[in-house]
C-alpha positions as CSV (number, residue, x, y, z in Angstrom):
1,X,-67.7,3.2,86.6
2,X,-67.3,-0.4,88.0
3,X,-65.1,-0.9,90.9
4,X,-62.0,-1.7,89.1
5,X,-60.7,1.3,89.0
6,X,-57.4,0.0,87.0
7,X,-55.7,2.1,84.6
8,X,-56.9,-0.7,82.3
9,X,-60.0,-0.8,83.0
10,X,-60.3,3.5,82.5
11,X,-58.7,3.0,79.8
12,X,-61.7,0.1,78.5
13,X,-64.4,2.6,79.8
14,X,-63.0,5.4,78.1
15,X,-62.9,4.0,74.7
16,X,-66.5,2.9,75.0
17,X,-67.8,6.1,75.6
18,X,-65.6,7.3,72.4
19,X,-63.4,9.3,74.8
20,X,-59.5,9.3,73.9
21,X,-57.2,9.0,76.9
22,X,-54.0,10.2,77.0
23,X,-51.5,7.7,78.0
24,X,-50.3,9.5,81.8
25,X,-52.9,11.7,82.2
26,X,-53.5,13.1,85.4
27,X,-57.3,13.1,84.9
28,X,-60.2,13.2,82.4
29,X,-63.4,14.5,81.7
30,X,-66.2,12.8,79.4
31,X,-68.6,15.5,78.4
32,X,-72.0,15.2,76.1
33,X,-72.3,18.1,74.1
34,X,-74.9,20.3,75.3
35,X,-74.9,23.1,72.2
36,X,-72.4,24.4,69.3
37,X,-72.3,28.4,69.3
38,X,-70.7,30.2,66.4
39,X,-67.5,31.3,67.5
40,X,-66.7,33.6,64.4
41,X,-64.1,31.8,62.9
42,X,-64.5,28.3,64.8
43,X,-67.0,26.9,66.8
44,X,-67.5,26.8,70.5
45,X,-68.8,23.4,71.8
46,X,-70.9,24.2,75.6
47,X,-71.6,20.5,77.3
48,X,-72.1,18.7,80.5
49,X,-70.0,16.8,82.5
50,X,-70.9,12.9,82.6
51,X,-67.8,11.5,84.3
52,X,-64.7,12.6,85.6
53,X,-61.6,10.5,86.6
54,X,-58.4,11.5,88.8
55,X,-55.5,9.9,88.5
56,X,-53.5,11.5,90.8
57,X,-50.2,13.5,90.2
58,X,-48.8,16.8,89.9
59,X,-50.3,18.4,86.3
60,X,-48.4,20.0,83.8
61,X,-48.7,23.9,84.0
62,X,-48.1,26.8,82.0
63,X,-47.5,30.6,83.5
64,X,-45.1,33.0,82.9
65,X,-44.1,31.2,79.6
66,X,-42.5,28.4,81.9
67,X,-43.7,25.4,81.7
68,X,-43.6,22.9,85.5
69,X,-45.9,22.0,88.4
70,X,-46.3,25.4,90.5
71,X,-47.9,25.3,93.7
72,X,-49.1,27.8,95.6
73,X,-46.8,29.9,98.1
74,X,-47.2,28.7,101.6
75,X,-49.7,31.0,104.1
């Protein structure tokens, strides 16, 4: 990516590789798909990583049907 690393100009870059980005994200990753593998019922897509972007942030989480930003215990 170019050295503006605005949330406008992610946003630009994104779009031109085809890649949605959700508004507040806390990161991204644009992928090419390597393969498709039958998945029974659905399909599997496999593919490598061509760019990631952090944003910074605490992600959302999900564990024990609760839904924050755990951390780990201290230790």
């Amino acid at each position: 990516m170019a050295a503006d690393e605005s949330p406008a100009a992610t946003s630009r870059w994104a779009e031109a590789m085809g890649a949605p980005l959700l508004p507040g994200a806390v990161g991204f990753l644009v992928c090419e798909v390597e393969r498709h593998v039958d998945g029974g019922d659905h399909v599997v897509l496999l593919g490598n990583v061509v760019h990631t972007k952090v944003a910074g942030g605490q992600p959302p989480t999900y564990h024990g049907r609760v839904f924050g930003a755990h951390m780990a215990l201290a230790g």
